[in-house]
N, C-alpha and C positions, 0 to 999 in steps of 0.2 A: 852824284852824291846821294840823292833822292833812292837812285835803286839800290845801291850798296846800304845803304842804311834799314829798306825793306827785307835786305839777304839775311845783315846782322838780327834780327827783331826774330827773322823766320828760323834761323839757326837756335837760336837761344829756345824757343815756342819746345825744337826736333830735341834739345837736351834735356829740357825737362820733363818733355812726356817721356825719353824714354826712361831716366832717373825712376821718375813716378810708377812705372811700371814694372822697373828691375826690384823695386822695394818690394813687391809682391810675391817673388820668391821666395825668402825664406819662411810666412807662413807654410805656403803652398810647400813646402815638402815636411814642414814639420806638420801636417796633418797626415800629407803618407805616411812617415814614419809611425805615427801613430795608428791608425789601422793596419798596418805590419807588426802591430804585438799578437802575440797569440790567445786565443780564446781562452786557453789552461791547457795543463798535460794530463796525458795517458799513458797509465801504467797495463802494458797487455800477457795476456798470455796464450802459447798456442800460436796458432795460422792466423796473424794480424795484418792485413795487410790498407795501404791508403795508396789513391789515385795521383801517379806524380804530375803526368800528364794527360792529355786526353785516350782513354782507353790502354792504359799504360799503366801497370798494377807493380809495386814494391811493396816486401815485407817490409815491419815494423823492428829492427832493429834493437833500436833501443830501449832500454827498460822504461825511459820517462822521453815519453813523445812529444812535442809541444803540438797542439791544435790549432790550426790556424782558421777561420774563417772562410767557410767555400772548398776546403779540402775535405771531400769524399773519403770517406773509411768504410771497409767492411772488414766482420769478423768470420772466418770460415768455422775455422775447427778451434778459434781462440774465443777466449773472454778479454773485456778490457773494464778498466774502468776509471773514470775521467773526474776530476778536478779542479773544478772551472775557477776562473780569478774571482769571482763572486762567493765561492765556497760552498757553494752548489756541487752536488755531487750524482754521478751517474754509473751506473754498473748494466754493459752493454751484454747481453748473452749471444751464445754463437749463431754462426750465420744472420747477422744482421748489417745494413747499413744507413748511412747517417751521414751527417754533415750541418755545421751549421753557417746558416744564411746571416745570419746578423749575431752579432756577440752574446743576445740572449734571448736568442730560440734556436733550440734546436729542431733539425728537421730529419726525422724516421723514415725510412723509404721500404724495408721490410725487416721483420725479427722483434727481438723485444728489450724493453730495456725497465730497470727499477731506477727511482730518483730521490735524492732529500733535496731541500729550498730551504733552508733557513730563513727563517724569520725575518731579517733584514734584506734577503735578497728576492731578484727578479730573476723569474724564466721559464718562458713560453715553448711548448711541444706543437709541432707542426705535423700533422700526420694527410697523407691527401687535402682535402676542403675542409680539413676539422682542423682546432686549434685548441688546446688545453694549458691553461693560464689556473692561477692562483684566483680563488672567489673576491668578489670585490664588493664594494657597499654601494650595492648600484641606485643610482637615480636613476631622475627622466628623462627615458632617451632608452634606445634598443643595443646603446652602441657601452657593452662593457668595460673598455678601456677606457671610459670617461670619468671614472670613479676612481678613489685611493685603494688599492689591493690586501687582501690581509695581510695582518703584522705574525700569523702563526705558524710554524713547521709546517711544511707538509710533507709528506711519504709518500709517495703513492709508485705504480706500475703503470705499461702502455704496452701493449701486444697486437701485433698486427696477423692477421689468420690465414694460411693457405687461402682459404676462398675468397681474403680480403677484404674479411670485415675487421674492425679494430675493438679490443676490449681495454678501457681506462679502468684502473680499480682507485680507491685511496683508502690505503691503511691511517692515514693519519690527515689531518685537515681540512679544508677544500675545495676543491675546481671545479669548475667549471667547463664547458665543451662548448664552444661557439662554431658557425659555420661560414664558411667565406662571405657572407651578408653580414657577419658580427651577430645574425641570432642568436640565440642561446637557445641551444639544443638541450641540455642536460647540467643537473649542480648538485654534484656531488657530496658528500659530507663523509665524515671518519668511517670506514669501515664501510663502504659502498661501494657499489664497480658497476658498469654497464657494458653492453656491448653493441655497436653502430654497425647495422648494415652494409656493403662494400657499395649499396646502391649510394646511401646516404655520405659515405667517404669520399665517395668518386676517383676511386682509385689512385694511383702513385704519380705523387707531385711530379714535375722538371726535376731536373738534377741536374747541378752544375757544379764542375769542378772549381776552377780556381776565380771564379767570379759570379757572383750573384746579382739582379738589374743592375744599378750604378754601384755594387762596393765589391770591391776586389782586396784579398790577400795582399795588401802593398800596393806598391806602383802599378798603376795599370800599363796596360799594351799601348796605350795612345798617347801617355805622358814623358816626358823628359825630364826628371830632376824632380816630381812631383806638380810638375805644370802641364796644360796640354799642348800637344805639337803644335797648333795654330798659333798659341800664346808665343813660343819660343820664334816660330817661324817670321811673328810682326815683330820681335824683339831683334832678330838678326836685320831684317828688313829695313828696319829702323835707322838700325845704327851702319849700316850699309848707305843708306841716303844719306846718314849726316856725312859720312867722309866724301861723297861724291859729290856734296854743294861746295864742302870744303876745299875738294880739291881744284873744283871746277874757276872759284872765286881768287884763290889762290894764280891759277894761271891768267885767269882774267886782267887783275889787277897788275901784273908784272910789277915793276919796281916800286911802284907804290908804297908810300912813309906809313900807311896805316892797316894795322893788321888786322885781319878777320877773324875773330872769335872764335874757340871753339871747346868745347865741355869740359868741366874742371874733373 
């Protein structure tokens, strides 16, 4: 009685951790779902084309493209120009390309492009080790993004040069140029522009198509259902043991008046 009664106690222990753990699912894919929205769409024109796969180039079809995060665009012999969910707006000139890494920065890999930022919104330009952000109210400390950002327009340009140096202008409000240390290289104001040496750019970021460090376009390659295989893997596992104590207790017990539990 003593060990049937340890089976019941240990069965019961295997259904609720695994209950406890199936409840973790539907988060977990409603945050995929959610970084599967797109950045904003692009309207192009000309020779537009985006990266479907690796090394694997389609034209741009349709009139209004959605943008997804991690997906590589160039523009050969077209212009494009983009409309971000922020309301951030970007006008890509030919032969450029681009990609954004995180939903608000964009990242320039060569060509040039104009930009507005509304007032209320955020977003950061990635060009090689330079970084070009809205001016901030900096305190103490080297590190810019520690402060609240302007609340003003800004306008401005980013041009990257055959010999690869980069020129920021700003027509209108202003940035800032920080360098992969978060120094502050350069602070821009209305009607300003400079231009960074390719020594000091250090030339053309990574490029990654459909995923950037940990965030991918969607579900990633590793998960199932917006979980990772491992999680899924101890979840089959799981419940794989419980019917094997069951069944095992089951034959054990043969005719036996009293029945052995098992998950509601």
């Amino acid at each position: 009685m003593k060990k049937r009664f340890g089976l019941k106690i240990f069965i019961y222990f295997l259904c609720v951790s695994f209950l406890i753990m199936m409840s973790g699912f539907p988060i977990t894919v409603a945050e995929a779902n959610e970084k599967g929205l797109p950045v904003g769409e692009m309207v192009s024109k000309g020779e537009v084309k985006f990266e479907a796969r690796v090394n694997v180039w389609k034209g741009v079809e349709s009139s209004h493209f959605p943008i997804f995060q991690g997906t590589k665009i160039k523009t050969e012999k077209g212009i494009a120009f983009l409309t971000l969910s922020n309301n951030s707006q970007i006008q890509v000139s030919p032969n450029s390309l681009f990609f954004f890494d995180q939903n608000d920065r964009f990242v320039l890999s060569q060509g040039s492009i104009e930009f507005r930022i509304p007032s209320a919104s955020e977003l950061n330009f990635k060009v090689g080790n330079l970084s070009i952000m809205k001016s901030r109210a900096l305190q103490a400390g080297k590190d810019p993004t520690a402060a609240s950002s302007s609340s003003e327009e800004i306008i401005g340009s980013i041009s990257i040069h055959e010999n690869g140096a980069v020129t920021v202008k700003s027509a209108k409000g202003k940035l800032t140029i920080v360098n992969q240390d978060r120094v502050v290289l350069a602070a821009l104001s209305s009607k300003d522009s400079i231009t960074i040496p390719f020594t000091t750019v250090g030339g053309k970021p990574p490029v990654m198509v459909a995923q950037v460090g940990e965030v991918a376009a969607g579900v990633g390659a590793g998960t199932i259902f917006g979980a990772s295989t491992v999680t899924v893997i101890a979840v089959v596992a799981g419940a794989a043991a419980i019917g094997g104590i069951v069944a095992a207790v089951s034959a054990a017990g043969g005719g036996a008046e009293e029945e052995v539990p098992v998950c509601p």
